[in-house]
N, C-alpha and C positions, 0 to 999 in steps of 0.2 A: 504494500500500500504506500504512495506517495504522501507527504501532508507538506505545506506548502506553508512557514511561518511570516508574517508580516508585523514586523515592529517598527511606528512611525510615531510614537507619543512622546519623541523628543525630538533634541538637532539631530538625530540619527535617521537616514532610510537603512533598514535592518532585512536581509529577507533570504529566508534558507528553505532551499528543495531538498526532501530526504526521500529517500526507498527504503521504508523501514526506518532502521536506527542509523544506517550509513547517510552522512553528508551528500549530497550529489553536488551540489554547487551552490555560492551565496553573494550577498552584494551586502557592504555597509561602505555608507555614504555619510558623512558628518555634513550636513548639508544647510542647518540653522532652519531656513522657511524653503517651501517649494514643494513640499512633499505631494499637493495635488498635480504637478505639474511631472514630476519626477516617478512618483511611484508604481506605476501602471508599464513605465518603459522600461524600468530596471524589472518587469515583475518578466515582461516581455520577452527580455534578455536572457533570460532562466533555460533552461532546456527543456524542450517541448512548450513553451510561452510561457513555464511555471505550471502548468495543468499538474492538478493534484486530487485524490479521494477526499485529502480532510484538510482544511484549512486553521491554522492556528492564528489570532489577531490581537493583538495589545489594545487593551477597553482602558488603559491609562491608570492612576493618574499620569496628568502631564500636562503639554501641549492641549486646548482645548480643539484647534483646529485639527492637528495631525492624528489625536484621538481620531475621532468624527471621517478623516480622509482614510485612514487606516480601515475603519469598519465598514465605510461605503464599498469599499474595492472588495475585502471580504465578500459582506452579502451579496454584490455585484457577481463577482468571480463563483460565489457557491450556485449563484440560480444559474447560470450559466454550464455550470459542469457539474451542474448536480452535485454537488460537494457538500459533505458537514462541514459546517463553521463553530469554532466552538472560542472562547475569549479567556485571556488568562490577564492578572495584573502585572502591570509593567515592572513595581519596585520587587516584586517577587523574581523578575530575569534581572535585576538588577545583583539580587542577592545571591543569584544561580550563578552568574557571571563572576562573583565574589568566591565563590566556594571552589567554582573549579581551582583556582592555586591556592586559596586560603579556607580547608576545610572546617568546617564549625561554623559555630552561629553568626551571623554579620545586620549589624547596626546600617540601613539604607539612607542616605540623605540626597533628595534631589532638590533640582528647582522647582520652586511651586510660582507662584502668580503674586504679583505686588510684593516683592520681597521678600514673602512666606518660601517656608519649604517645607517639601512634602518628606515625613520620616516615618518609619516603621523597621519595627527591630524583626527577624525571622529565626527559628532556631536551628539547629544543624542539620533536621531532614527538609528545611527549605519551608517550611509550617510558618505564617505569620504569630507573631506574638502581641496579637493588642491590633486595633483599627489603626487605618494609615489616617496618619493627622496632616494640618497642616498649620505652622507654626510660624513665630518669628525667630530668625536666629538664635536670639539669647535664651527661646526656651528649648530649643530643639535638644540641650544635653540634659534635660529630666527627661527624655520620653526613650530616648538612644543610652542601649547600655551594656554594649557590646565592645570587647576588641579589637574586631576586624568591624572600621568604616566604610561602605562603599557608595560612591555617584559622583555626580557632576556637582554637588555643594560638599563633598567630602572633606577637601583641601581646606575650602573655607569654616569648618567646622573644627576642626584638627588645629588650624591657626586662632583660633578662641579659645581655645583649652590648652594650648601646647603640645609638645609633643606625647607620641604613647602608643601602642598598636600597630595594627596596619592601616593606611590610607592609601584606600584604592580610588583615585578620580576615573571613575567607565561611566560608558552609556549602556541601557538593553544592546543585547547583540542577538540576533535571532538561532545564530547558531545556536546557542543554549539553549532554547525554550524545550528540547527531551529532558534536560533535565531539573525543570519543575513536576513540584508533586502532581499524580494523577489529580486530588483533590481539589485544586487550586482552578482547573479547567473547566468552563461553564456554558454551556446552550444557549444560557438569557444575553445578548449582546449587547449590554446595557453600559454607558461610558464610566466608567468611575471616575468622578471630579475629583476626591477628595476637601472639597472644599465648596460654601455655601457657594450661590451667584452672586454675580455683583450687580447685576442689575435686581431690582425691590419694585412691586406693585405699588403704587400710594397707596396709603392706610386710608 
């Protein structure tokens, strides 16, 4: 069985074709914005155009557009090839990504929206520990308490506390997503913001 993973819920376009458990081929792109513009041709680029049984797609948090650009091409690409689609969370390949060289539990820190960051600690079979929040800096080390750090706000995390652990600055990479837990995987392809909207109905 092919499965065909698409992670776009940050500056990364992320995207890996498997036969089974073997890699067949992947794209990671550190690309900031463009991913509507971008991901469809990298998906194209793929062998056989990326055509896959099961499609795997990051519902985020993150990126609120690349979230949204990530899942359209999913459910697009599933009615089309008849594919299951199924949605994993992004800081979960964040932590998978962490564990391939730094086994054990690992403390996530990304970029979140308006200066917040998005953090969530996971344990060492890749299991979330507690809801992903979304924080200001200064409080992000009561919620993080782990030490292997990993993300794109790692550095900067690490540099408010001083040294200590590992500090890993990664983005999701698709290549990982076999290994997040079976459990983590979901049908409902619902975005996970992490964080209220900013737009408010008048009262």
């Amino acid at each position: 069985m092919r499965m065909l993973a698409i992670e776009c819920a940050t500056e990364a376009c992320s995207l890996a074709l498997f036969d089974g458990e073997a890699l067949l081929d992947c794209r990671h792109e550190i690309i900031g914005r463009g991913h509507a513009e971008q991901l469809v041709p990298l998906i194209a680029s793929l062998p056989d155009r990326g055509r896959a049984d099961e499609i795997r797609v990051s519902l985020g948090p993150g990126s609120f557009t690349g979230v949204r650009i990530g899942l359209a091409a999913a459910r697009a690409l599933g009615l089309a090839w008849s594919s299951t689609v199924r949605g994993y969370p992004t800081l979960a390949l964040v932590a998978a990504v962490a564990r391939h060289t730094h086994p054990g539990p690992v403390s996530v820190c990304m970029a979140g929206g308006h200066g917040e960051w998005f953090v969530q600690d996971f344990d060492a079979a890749g299991m979330p520990e507690g809801r992903v929040a979304s924080v200001g800096p200064a409080d992000a080390s009561t919620l993080l308490n782990h030490p292997t750090l990993a993300g794109n706000r790692a550095r900067d995390k690490a540099a408010i506390e001083g040294p200590g652990g590992n500090v890993l600055d990664i983005l999701p990479d698709a290549r990982f997503v076999q290994a997040l837990p079976e459990a983590l995987f979901t049908d409902e392809l619902a975005p996970i913001y992490g964080r209220g909207p900013d737009a408010r109905l008048p009262a």
